[in-house]
N, C-alpha and C positions, 0 to 999 in steps of 0.2 A: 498601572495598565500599559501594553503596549502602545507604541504608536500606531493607526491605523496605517493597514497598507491602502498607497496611492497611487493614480497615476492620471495623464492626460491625456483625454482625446477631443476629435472632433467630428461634426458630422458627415454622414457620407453619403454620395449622390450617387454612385455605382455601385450597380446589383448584377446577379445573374452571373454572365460567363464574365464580366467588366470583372470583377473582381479576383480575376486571376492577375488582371496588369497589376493590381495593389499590393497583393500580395509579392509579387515581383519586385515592389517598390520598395519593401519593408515592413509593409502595413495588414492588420489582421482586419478583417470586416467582424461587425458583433451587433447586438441587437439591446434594445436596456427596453424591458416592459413590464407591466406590473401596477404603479397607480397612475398613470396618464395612456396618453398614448404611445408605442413604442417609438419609441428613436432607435432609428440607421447609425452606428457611429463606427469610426477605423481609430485603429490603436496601435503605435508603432510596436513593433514585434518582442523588441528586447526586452522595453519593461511593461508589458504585458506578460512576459513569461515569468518575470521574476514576481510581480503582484500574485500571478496565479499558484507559483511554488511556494510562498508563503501563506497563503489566504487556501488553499486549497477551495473546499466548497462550503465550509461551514465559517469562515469569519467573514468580516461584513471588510467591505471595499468599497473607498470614496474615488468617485471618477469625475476629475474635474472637465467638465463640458462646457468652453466657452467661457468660464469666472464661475459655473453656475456647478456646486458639488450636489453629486446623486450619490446616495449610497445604498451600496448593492452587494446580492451575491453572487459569486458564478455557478449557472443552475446544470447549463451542459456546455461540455466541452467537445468540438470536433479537432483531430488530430491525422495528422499523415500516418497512412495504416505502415508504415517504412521507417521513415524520417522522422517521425513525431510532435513535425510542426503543428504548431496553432494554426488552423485551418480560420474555424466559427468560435462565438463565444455566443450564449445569451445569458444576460445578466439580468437577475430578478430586483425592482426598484423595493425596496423594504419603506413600511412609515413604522419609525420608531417606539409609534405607542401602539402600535396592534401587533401579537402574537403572531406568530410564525411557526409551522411543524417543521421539524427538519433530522435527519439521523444521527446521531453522535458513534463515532466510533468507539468503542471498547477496548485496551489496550492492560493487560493483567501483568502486574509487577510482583515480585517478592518470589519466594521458593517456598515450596510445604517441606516439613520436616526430614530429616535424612531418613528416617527410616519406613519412609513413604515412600522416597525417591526410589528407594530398595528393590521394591514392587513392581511400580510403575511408574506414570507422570501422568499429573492433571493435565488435560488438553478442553482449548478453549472452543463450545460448538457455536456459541454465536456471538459475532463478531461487530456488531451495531443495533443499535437503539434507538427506536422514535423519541420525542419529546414533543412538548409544544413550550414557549415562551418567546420573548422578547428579543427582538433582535439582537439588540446591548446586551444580554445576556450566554449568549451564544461563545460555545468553547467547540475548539476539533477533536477532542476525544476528552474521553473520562476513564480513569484510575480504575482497577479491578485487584485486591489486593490478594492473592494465592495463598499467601503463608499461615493464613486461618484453616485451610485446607486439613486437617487431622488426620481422618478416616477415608481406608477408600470407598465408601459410602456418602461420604461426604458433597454436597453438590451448592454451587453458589446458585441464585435464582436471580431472577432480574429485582425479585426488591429486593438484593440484600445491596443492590449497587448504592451507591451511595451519590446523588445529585446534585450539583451546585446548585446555590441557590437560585429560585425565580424559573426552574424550569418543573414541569408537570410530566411524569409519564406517558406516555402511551402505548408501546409495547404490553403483551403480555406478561404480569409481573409475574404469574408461575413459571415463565418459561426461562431454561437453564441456561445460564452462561458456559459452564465447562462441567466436566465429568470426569471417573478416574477411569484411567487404560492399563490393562497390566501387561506386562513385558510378555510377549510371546515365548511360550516354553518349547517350541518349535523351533524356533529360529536359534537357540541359546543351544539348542540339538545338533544343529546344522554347523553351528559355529564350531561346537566341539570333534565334530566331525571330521569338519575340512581342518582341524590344527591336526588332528591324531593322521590326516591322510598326509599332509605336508611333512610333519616329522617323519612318516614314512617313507616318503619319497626322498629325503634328505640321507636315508641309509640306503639306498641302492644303487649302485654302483652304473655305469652305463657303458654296456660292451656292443660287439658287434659292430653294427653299421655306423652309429657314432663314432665308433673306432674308427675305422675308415675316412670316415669324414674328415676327423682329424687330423690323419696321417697327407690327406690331399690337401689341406690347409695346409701344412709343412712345406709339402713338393710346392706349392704356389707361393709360399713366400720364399723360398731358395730361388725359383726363377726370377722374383721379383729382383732381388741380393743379384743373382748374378748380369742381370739387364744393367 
């Protein structure tokens, strides 16, 4: 298993507009609530960004406060609608023997058979899933394997998903993961279209005022030459 992601902070006495100067400083203001009371804490900018691109919102983060580790998830994230600094953070305090619901993303690997691809292509309509389990337990996405895919009839359903151990559904398990699209016959019209109008345009010869044109691109590079 990996290591968890970590990092350190401490508490914080500045609220409100105050926490513009911190931010100034280097410092993200955040909030950790869930089984106590909430704690105010600030978290220097840098590796808070990095805990957060690793941990995104589904793995669990130790936050050492003071000697004393919380472990947490990041539940919402504010961001500069521009810059995309870390604004806010609130973090959810997890107790490691009580269950937690939370979404897993859905992520579909493999290919369906060439002669499917032929057709169409499978495309994926739902892209996360609730669960419930344990916090230890908790992954950021789960495998959807395509290449089973046969027919374009063919449809994955949410229990054909296949779930790590220790975690329980909750989603709809009739409801479809992906379905099959078949290549528009319009568009493959259109394509053929514009090749048969290109080749023809490649036989026409261009007279007239293109001429002309030409001939005054001439005269202006001769005066260019004799300047």
């Amino acid at each position: 298993m990996a290591e968890r992601v970590s990092f350190e902070a401490e508490p914080r006495t500045t609220f409100g507009k105050s926490a513009k100067q911190l931010r100034r400083q280097g410092l993200v203001p955040a909030v950790i609530y869930g089984q106590s009371d909430t704690r105010h804490i600030q978290v220097d900018r840098l590796p808070l960004r990095r805990a957060l691109r690793r941990a995104g919102s589904n793995e669990l983060i130790n936050v050492n406060l003071g000697g004393q580790i919380v472990t947490v998830l990041a539940r919402e994230i504010q961001q500069h609608p521009t810059r995309g600094d870390v604004l806010h953070v609130d973090f959810y305090e997890v107790n490691m023997r009580e269950t937690i619901n939370a979404e897993i993303a859905l992520i579909t690997i493999g290919e369906p058979p060439s002669s499917l691809r032929e057709l169409g292509q499978v495309t994926q309509i739902l892209h996360n899933i609730e669960i419930e389990c344990l916090p230890g337990d908790l992954v950021s996405e789960i495998e959807v394997d395509i290449s089973g895919v046969e027919n374009t009839d063919d449809v994955i359903y949410v229990s054909d998903v296949v779930l790590p151990e220790g975690m329980t559904l909750i989603t709809d398990p009739e409801a479809a993961v992906t379905s099959f699209d078949y290549y528009r016959e319009e568009e493959e019209e259109e394509e053929e279209e514009d090749l048969l109008f290109a080749t023809a345009a490649d036989e026409v010869e261009v007279i007239g005022k293109g001429k002309e044109e030409e001939e005054g691109e001439f005269e202006e590079e001769e005066e260019e030459v004799e300047e």
